[in-house]
N, C-alpha and C positions, 0 to 999 in steps of 0.2 A: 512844181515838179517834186519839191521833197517829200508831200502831202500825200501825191501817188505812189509814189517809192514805198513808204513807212505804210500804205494799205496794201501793195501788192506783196510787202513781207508777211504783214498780217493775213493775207489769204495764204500764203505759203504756209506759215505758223497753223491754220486753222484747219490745212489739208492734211496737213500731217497728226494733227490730233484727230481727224476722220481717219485715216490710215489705223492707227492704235485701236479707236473703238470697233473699226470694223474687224481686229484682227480680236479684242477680248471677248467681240458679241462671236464669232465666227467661235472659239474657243466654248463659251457657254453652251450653243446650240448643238456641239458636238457630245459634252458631257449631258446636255437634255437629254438629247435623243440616244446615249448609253444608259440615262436614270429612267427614262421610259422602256425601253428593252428590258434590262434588268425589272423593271414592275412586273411587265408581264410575264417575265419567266418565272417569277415566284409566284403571282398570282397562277398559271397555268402549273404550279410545281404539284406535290405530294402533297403531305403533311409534315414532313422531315424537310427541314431547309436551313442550311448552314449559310455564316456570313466572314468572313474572312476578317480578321481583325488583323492587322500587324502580317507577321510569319503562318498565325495560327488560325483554323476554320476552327467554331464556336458553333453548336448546333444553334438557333437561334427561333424566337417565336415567328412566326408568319406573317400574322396582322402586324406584329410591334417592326416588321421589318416593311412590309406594304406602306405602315403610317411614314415613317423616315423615309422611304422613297419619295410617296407624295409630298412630301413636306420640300425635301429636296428638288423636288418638279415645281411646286408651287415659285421656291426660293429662286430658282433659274428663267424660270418665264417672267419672273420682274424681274433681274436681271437685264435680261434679253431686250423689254420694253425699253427700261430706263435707258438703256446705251442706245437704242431707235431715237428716243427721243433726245437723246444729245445728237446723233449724228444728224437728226435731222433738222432741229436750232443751228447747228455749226454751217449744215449745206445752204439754211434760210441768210445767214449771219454771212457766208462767203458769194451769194447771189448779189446781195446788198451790196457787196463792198465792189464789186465786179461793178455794177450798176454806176456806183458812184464815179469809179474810174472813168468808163471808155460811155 
């Protein structure tokens, strides 16, 4: 009985770290798809393109601003994966434990 006890905590414990990831990946995928928007309205802009540092907008180059977005998109979509691929070890890892139980 205490066998099962000490793994139904542990599915507790491992639900709730599913809870987290899905709330930093949920977070990511928001700022992704603001770093995708923000591409293409610079991509789609003028020639004149300002970037907001701090308090102050800085006219700023285009490309050297497109490269940092994508770099920034790249950064975010591994991101996005790696927290997939923990929540998805954790759902394998609390299957198992479930299994083992009942």
């Amino acid at each position: 009985m205490e066998a099962k006890e000490r793994k139904i905590q542990e599915i507790q414990i491992l639900e709730q770290n599913i809870q987290n990831i899905m709330l930093q990946k949920q977070a990511f995928q928001m700022e992704l798809s603001e770093t995708k928007a923000a591409k293409r309205e610079v991509e789609n802009a003028g020639d004149e393109v300002f970037k907001i540092i701090g308090q102050l907008m800085i006219k700023s180059d285009k490309s050297k601003i497109i490269s940092e977005l994508s770099n920034k998109e790249r950064l975010l979509e591994l991101r996005v994966k790696s927290l997939e691929k923990q929540e998805t070890l954790l759902t394998e890892k609390i299957d198992s434990l479930r299994k083992e139980i009942f």
